[in-house]
C-alpha positions in Angstrom: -7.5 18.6 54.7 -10.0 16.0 54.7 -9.8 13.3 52.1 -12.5 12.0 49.9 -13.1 9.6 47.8 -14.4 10.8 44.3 -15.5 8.3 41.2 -15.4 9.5 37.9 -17.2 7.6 34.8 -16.5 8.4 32.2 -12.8 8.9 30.7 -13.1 11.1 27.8 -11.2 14.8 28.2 -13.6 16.0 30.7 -13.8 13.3 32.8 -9.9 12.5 33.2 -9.6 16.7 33.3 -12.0 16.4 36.6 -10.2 13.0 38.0 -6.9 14.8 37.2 -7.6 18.0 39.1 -9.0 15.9 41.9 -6.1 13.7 42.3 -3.5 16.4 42.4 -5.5 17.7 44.9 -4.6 15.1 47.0 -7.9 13.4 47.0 -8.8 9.2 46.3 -10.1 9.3 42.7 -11.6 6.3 41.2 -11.7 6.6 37.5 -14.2 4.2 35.4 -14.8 3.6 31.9 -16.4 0.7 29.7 -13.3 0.9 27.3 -10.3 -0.2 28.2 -7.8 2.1 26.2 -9.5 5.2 27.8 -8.7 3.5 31.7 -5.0 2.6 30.4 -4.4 6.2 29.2 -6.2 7.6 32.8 -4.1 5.5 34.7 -1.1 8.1 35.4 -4.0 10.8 36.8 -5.9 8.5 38.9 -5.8 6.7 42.4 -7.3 4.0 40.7 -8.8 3.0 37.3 -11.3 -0.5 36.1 -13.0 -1.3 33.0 -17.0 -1.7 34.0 -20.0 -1.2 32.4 -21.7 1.3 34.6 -25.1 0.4 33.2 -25.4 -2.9 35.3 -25.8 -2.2 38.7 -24.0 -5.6 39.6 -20.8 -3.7 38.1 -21.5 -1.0 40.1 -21.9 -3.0 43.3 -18.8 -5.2 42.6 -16.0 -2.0 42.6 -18.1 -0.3 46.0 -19.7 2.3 44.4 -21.3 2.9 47.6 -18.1 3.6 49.7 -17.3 7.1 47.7 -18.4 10.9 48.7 -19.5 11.9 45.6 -19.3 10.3 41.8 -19.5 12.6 38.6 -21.2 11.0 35.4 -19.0 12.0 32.5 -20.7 9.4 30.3 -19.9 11.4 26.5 -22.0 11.6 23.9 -24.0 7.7 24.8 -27.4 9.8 26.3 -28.6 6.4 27.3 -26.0 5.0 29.4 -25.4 8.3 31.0 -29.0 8.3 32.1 -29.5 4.8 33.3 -26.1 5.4 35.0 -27.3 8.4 36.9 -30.3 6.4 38.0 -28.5 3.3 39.2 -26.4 5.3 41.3 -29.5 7.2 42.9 -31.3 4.0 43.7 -27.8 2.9 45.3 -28.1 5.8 47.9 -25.1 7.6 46.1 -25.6 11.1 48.0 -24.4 13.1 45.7 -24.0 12.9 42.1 -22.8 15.2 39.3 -23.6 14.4 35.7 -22.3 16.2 32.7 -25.0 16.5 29.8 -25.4 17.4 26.5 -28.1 19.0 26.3 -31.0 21.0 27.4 -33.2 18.0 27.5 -30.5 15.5 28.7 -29.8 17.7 31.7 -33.6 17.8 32.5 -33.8 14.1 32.1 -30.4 13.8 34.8 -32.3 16.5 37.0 -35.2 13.6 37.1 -33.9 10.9 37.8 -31.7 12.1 40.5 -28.2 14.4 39.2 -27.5 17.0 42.3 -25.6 18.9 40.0 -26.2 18.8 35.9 -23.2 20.6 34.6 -23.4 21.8 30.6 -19.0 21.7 29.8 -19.5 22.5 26.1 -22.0 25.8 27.1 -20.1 26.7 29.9 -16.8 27.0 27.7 -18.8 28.7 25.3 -20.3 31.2 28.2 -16.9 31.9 29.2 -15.1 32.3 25.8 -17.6 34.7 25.0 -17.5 36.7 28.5 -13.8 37.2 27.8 -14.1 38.9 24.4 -16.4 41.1 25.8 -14.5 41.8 28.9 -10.8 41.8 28.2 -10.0 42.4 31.3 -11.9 39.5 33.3 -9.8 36.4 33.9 -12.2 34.3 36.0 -15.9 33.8 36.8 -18.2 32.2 38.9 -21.9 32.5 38.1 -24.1 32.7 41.6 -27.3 33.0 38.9 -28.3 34.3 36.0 -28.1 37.9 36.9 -25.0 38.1 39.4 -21.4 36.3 39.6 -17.7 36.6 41.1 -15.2 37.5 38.6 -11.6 38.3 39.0 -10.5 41.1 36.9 -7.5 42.9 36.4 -7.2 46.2 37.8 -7.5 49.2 35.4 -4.3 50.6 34.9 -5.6 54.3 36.0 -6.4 52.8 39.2 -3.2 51.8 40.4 -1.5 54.0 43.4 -5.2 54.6 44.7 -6.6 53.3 47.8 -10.1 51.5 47.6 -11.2 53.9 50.0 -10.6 57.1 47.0 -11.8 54.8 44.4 -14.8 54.4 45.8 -15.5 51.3 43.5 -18.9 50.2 45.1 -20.9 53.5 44.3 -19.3 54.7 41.3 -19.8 50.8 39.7 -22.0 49.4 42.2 -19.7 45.8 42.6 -18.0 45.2 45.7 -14.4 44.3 45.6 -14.0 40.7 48.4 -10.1 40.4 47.9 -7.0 40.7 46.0 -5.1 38.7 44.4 -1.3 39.8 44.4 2.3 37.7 43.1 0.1 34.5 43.8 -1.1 35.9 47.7 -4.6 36.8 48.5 -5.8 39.2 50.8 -10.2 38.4 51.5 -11.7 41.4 52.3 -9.3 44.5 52.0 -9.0 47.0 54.0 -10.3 50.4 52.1 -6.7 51.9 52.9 -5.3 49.2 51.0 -3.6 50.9 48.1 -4.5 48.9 44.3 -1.3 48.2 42.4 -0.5 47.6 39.0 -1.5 44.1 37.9 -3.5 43.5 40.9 -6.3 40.9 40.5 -9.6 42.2 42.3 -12.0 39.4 43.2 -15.3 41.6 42.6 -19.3 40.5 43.3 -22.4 42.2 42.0 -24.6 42.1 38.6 -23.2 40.8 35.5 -23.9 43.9 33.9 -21.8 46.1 36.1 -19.0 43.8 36.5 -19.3 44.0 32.6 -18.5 47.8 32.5 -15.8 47.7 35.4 -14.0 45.2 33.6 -13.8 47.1 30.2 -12.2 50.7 32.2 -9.3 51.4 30.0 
């Protein structure tokens, strides 16, 4: 594995939850924040951790923002400095930035002045929250767009002791099944002898709306 160096500023729950999960990953995490408290309690999930105001660019010069692969803008709920941040870093050369926003109109404003990636936690929680309810049986998504994603969902208990060839999943629900997940091992692109057991995860792609009706089979 190749390691990288990430910074994160800001070190409210999102932005120690992204240096933490980066870190464990065996990755160099910077983590920045303007108050001190927050970079004391960020310490034990970090590489490293400083106090600077990210809104300066002479801050930003003096800890090397330059030297990192990629830094994520978890700036809370000060619009403002998350902004200017954002912008600092673009004019810095910073390849590739990630900013978390608000808003509608604070993630147009990051788009603008140079985010990569404007990502909406607070919606996004919501999104998924809400997909769950109405799909009991999906445990994981990733949205490609608005109309299609990849969604692991448990297999339907009538399914089990079939192979995927008899199921025929992809014309009788028109989603395709990429891999199973089974005791923690995962098998990419299954064989359609493979026979589905009980409480095996499929990893399924196709519209949102099918993958909607799959994941509610009884």
């Amino acid at each position: 594995m190749t390691i990288k160096q990430y910074a994160v500023i800001g070190l409210g729950r999102f932005g120690v939850s992204v240096a933490r999960r980066l870190h464990e990953a065996g990755h160099e995490v910077l983590g920045i924040d303007i108050n001190e408290e927050r970079v004391e309690d960020a310490e034990p999930y970090v590489t490293h951790a400083v106090v600077a105001d990210t809104t300066e660019e002479k801050a930003l010069n003096s800890i090397g923002i330059r030297n990192f692969d990629c830094v994520i803008v978890a700036i809370g709920i000060d619009m403002q400095s998350s902004i200017l941040t954002v912008s600092i870093l673009k004019e810095l050369g910073i390849k590739k930035i990630i900013a978390k926003a608000l808003g509608k109109r604070h993630g147009q404003v990051l788009d603008k002045v140079g985010a990569e990636w404007v990502v909406y936690p607070e919606r996004d929680m919501g999104e998924r929250v809400a997909n769950q309810l109405l799909s009991p049986n999906m445990l994981n998504y990733i949205e490609l767009s608005k109309e299609y994603s990849i969604e692991e969902i448990m297999i339907p208990s009538k399914m089990a002791g079939h192979n995927l060839r008899d199921l025929d999943i992809r014309a009788k629900y028109n989603v395709s099944v990429i891999a199973i997940v089974r005791d923690g091992n995962i098998t990419i692109l299954p064989s359609p002898d493979e026979i589905i057991k009980e409480k095996d995860i499929l990893v399924m792609i196709g519209h949102r709306k099918d993958l909607t009706v799959f994941s509610n089979i009884e």
